[in-house]
VOLOVEX-104326 format. One record per atom (N, C-alpha, C): x, y, z. Coordinates in pm, whole numbers, plus 50000, padded with zeros to 5 digits. Example, Ala and Ser with C-alpha at 12.3 -4.5 7.8 and 13.67 -1.06 7.14 Angstrom:
REM VOLOVEX-104326
513194943150780 512304955050780 513204967050780 512854977550708 513674989450714 512905000350787 
REM end
This chain:
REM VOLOVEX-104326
764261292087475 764801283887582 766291281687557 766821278187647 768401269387626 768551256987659 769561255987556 770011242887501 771081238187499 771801228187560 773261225487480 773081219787337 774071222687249 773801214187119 775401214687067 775491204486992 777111199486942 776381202986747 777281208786749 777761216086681 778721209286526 779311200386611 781131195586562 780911183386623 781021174286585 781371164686631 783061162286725 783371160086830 784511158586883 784281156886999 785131163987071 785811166587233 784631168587308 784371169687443 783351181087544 783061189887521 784481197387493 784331208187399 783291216487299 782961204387250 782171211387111 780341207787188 780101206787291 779171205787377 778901222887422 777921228787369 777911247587308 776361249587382 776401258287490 775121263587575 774921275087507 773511271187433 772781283787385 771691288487367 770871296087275 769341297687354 768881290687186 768391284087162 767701275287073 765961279087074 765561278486954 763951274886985 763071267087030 762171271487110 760701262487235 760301253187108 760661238387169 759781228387067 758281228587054 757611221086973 756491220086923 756041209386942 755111208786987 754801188987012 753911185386834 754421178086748 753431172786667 752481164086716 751761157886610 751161147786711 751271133786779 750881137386894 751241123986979 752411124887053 752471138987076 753921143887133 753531149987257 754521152787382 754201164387497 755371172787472 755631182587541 755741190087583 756801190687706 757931188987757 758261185787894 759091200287948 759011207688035 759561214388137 760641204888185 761971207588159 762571194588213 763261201588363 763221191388463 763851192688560 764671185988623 765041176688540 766751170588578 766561161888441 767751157888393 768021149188268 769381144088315 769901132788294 770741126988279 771791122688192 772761118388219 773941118388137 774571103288087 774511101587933 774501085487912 776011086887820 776531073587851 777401070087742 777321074187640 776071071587590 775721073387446 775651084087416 775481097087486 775511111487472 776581116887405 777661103787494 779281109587464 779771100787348 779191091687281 779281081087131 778321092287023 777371098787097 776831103686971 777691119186981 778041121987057 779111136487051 779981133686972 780711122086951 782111117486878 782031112486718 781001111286726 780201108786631 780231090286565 779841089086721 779671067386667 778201065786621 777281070886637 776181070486548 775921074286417 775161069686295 774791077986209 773671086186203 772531083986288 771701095386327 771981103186394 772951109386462 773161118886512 774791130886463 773731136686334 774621141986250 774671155586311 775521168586329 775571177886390 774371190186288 773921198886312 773721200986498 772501193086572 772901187386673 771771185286742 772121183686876 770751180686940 771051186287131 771511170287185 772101165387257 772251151687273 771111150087391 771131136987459 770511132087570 769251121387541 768891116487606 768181101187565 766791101287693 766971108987846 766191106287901 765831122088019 765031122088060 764941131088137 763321132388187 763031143488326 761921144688405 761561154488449 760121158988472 759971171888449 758441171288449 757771184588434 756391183488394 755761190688271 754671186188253 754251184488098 753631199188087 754051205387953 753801219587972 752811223187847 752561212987751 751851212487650 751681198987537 750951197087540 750231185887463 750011185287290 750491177287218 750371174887063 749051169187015 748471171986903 747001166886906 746801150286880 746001145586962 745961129986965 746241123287094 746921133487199 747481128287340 746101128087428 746071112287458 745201111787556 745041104387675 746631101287751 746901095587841 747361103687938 747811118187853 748491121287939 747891140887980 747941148288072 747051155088109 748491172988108 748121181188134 748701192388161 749421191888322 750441197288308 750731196988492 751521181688499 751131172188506 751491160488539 753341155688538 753611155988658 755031146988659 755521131488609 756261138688512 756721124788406 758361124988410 758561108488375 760071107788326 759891103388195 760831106088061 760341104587948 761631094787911 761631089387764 762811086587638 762101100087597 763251108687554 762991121687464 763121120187347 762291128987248 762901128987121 763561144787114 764561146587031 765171156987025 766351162687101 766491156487215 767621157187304 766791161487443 767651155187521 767421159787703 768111170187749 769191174587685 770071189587707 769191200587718 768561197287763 767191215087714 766401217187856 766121229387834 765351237487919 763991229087905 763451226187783 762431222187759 762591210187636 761591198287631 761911190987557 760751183687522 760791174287403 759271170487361 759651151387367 758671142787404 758401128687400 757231124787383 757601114187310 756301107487232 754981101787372 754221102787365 753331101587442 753201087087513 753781075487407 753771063487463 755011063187565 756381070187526 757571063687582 757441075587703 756351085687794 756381091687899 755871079888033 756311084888125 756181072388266 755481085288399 754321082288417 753731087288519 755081086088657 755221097588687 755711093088851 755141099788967 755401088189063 754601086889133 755071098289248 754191106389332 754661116789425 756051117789497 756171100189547 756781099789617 758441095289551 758451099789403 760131094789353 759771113789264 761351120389306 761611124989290 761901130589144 762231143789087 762511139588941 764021134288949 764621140889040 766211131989035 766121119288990 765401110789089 765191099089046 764831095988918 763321101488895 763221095488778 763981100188676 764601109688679 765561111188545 766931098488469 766631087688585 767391078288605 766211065288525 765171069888447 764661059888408 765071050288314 765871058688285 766331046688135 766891033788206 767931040688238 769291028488293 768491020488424 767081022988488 766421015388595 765911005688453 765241010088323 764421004488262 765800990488179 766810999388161 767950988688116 768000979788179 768030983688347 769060972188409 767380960788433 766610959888432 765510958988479 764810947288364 765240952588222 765180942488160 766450935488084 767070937988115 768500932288168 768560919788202 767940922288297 767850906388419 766770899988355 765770904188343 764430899288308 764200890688163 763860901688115 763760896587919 765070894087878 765780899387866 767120892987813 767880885987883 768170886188051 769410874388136 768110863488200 766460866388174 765850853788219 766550853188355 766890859288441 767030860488582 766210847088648 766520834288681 766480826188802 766370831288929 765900828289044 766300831189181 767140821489204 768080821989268 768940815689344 770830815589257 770220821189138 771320822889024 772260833489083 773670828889042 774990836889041 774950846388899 774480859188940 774980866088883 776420875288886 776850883488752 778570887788716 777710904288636 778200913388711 777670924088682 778950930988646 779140931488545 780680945888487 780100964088521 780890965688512 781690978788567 779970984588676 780280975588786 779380976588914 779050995688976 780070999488968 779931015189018 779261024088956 778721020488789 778451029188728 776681029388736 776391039388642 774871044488631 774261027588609 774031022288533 773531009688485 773980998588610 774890995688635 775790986388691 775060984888851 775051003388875 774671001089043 772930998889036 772461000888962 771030993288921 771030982288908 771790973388860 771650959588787 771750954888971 772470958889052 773270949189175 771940951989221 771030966189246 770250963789373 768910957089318 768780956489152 767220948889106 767630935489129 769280928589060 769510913389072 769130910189229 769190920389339 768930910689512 767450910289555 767090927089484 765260926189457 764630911989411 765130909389267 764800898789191 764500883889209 765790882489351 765750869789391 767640861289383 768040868789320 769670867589278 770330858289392 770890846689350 771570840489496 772620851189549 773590849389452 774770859389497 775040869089338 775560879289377 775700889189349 777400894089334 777990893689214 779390895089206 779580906689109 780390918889139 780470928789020 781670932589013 782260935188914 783750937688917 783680958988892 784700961088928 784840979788925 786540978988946 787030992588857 788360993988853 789381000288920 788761002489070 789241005789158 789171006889292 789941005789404 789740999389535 788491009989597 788531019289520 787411032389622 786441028589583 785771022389443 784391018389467 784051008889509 785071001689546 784450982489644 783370984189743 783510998989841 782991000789924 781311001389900 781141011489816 780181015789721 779291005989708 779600995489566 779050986889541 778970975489677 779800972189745 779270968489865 778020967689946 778120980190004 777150991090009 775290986889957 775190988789794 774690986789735 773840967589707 774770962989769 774600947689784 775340936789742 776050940789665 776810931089563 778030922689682 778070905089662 778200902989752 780090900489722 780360902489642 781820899789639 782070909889494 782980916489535 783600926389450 784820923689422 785250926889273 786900919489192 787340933889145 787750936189211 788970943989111 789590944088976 789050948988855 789820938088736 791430943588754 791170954288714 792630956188778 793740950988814 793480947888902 794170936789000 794050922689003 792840917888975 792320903288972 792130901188828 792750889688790 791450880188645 790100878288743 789310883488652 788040883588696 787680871288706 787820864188602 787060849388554 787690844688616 789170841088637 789770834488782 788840835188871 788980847488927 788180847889074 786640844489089 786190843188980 784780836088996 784490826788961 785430821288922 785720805088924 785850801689066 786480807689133 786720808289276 785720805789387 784990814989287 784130820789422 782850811189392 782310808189271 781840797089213 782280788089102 782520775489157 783330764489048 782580763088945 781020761788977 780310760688814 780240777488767 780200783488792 780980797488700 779520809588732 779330820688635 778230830888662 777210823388555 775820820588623 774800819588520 774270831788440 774810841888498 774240854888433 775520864688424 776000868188286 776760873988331 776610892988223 776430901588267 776010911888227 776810920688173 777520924788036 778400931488007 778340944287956 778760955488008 778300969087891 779470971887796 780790965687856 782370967487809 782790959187689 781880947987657 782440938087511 783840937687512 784230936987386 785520934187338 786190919287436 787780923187463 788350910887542 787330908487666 786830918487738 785840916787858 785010899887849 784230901587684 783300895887667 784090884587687 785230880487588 785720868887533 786270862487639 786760872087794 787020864287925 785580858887944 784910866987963 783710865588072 783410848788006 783370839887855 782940832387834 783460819487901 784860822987927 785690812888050 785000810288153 784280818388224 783850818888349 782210814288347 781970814688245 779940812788216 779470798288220 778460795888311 778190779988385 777050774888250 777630763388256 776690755488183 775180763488167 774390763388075 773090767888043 772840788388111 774290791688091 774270804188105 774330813988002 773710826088045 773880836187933 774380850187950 775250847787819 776060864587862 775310875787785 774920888187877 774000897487746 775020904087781 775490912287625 775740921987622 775250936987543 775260948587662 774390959087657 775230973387610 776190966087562 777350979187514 778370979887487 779220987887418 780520986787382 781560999987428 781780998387564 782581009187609 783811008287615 784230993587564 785660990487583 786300989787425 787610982287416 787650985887233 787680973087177 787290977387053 786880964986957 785560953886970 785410942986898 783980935186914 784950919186949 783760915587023 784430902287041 784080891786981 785650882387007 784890872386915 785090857086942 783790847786943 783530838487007 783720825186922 784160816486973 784240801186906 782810796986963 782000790186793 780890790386911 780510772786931 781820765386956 781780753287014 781890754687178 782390769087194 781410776587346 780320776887416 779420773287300 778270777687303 777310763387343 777440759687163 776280747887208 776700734987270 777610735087314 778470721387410 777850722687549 777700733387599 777200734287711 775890745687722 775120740087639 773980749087597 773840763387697 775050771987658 774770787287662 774630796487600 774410809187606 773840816687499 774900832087480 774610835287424 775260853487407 774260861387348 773880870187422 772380880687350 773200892687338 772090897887308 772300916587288 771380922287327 771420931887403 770000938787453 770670955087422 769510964187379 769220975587343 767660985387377 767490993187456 766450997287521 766101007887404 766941011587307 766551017887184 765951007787093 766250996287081 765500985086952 763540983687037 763450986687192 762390986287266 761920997287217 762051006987210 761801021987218 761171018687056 762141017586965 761431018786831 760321006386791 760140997086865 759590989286794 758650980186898 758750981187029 757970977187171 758170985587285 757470997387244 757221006187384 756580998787446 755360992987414 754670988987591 754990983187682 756210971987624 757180964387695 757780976987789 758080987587724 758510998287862 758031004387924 756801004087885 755641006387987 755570998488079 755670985688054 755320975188171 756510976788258 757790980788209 759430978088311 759160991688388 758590996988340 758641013088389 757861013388532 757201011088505 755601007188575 756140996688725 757110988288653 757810978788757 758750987088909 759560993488766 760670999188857 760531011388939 759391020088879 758471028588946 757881023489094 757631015989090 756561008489183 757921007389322 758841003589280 760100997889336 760921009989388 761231021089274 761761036389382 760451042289453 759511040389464 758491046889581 758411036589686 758931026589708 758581014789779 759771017089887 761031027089778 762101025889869 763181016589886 762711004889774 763600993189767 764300992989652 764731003089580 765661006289470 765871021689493 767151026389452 767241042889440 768281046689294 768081055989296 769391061989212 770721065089284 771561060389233 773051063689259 773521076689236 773331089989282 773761098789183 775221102689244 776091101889142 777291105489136 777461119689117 777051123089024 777461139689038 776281147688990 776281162289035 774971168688950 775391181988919 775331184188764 775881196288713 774551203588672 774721218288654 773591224688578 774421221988433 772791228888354 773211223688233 773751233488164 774741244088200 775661246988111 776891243588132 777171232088213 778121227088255 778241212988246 777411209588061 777421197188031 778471191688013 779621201587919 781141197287923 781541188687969 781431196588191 781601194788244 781781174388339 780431176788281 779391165288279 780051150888256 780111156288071 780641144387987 782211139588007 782751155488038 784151147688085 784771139388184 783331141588313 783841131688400 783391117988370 782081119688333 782381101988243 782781097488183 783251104788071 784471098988014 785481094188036 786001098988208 787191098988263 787121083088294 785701078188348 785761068888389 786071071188539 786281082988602 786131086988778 784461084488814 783671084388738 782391084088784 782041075888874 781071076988950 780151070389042 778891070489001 777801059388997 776591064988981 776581070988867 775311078288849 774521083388772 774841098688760 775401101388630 775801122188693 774461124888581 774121138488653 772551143088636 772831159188571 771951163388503 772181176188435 770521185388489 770831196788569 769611202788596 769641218988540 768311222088503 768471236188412 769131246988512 
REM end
């Protein structure tokens, strides 16, 4: 089969289409025919080499969908033939790819694999709101960088959810429309606007929820702006450096700061993603959630792929198909 696999840690560059060997399911493993996989931040942190498990060579990618082409001994949920979106082990860059039998998600006829190749970041944003932001109805939520894969999920589950209003900031006037679009009811420019100004603005007691994937100074504004008995999760570090909090911030006006990671789920409470899966599933066949897809490359044109997210031009969700 073929594979992208990095090689070198660095650039796009070192992102190398080649023909690799057909995995093996051990046990408790499938088998996947992949037919769209997706493209994560983290693809492009473990290319550069910000992880320590992901030492070269190996194939990158975290999620992808497809159907099951062979079974590891012990699998008994899951059948031959059957359309799944998985967490992969081994990388999603591939023609073919293997996942553990718990972290595969039945889908349903009517969601596409496009779609489901978008499971992770539905399963992120999903418990996002839920298990980690404890989502209220009627709550002001603050969604960062709104245009992207995660971001344009978080806006359409927070109005699903019950969300009073809906505020997301994006770094440029062309995606206002977009996220608009999408639901979000007032869009900031950071750019152009102090964010936390303007949602002070827009609400005087501030965001009860405020959702960060960017950390660093991002975080340390966003705490200006966070309403009494609010909580800021943050789900990533795309911006630079870690932030850092006085935490007479904190318990004066009993709010919180979490961390959420859909990998700490993965290793240690799959069924919990069984159950989000199962949720958000239910929700793209219903028609009342979709994928954003921003761009769709084949996959020897992962390069391709990673460099536009990197650029930060992205929209949506960019997708990798064999």
């Amino acid at each position: 089969m073929n594979a992208v696999v990095v090689h070198h840690h660095g650039g796009p560059e070192q992102l190398v289409y080649e023909s690799v060997t057909d995995p093996i399911p051990d046990e408790g493993q499938v088998v996947i025919e992949t037919r769209c996989s997706s493209v994560n931040f983290a693809d492009i942190k473990a290319r550069r080499g910000g992880y320590k498990n992901y030492e070269p060579p190996f194939i990158p990618g975290l999620d992808a969908a497809g159907v099951i082409t062979a079974l590891g001994s012990g699998v008994q949920s899951l059948k031959l033939g059957q359309r799944v979106a998985a967490y992969t082990t081994g990388g999603a860059y591939a023609e073919k790819v293997l996942a553990e039998e718990n972290l595969c998600f039945l889908l349903p006829e009517t969601v596409s694999f496009e779609q489901g190749a978008g499971i992770g970041i539905f399963i992120t944003a999903y418990n996002l709101l839920t298990l980690a932001g404890r989502l209220q109805k009627g709550e002001t939520v603050l969604i960062h960088a709104g245009a992207g894969g995660v971001g344009s999920s978080l806006i359409q589950l927070a109005k699903v959810l019950g969300a009073g209003r809906v505020l997301t900031t994006v770094g440029s006037e062309a995606k206002k429309a977009l996220v608009s679009e999408l639901g979000a009811d007032e869009v900031i420019n950071y750019r152009q606007e102090d964010f936390a100004q303007r949602v002070l603005e827009i609400s005087s007691n501030g965001a009860d929820l405020i959702l960060d994937s960017i950390a660093g100074e991002t975080a340390e504004k966003g705490m200006s702006c966070l309403a009494p008995f609010g909580r800021l999760v943050i789900f990533g570090h795309t911006g630079a450096g870690a932030a850092q909090f006085d935490s007479k911030q904190l318990h004066s006006q009993n709010r919180a700061v979490l961390g959420y990671s859909s990998g700490g789920y993965r290793k240690h409470y799959p069924e919990i993603l069984q159950q989000s899966a199962e949720a958000v599933l239910k929700l793209l066949a219903e028609k009342r959630l979709r994928l954003l897809i921003g761009a769709s490359f084949k996959l020897e044109q992962a390069a391709k792929a990673q460099a536009l997210v990197e650029s930060r031009k992205s929209s949506g969700k960019v997708l990798l198909t064999p």
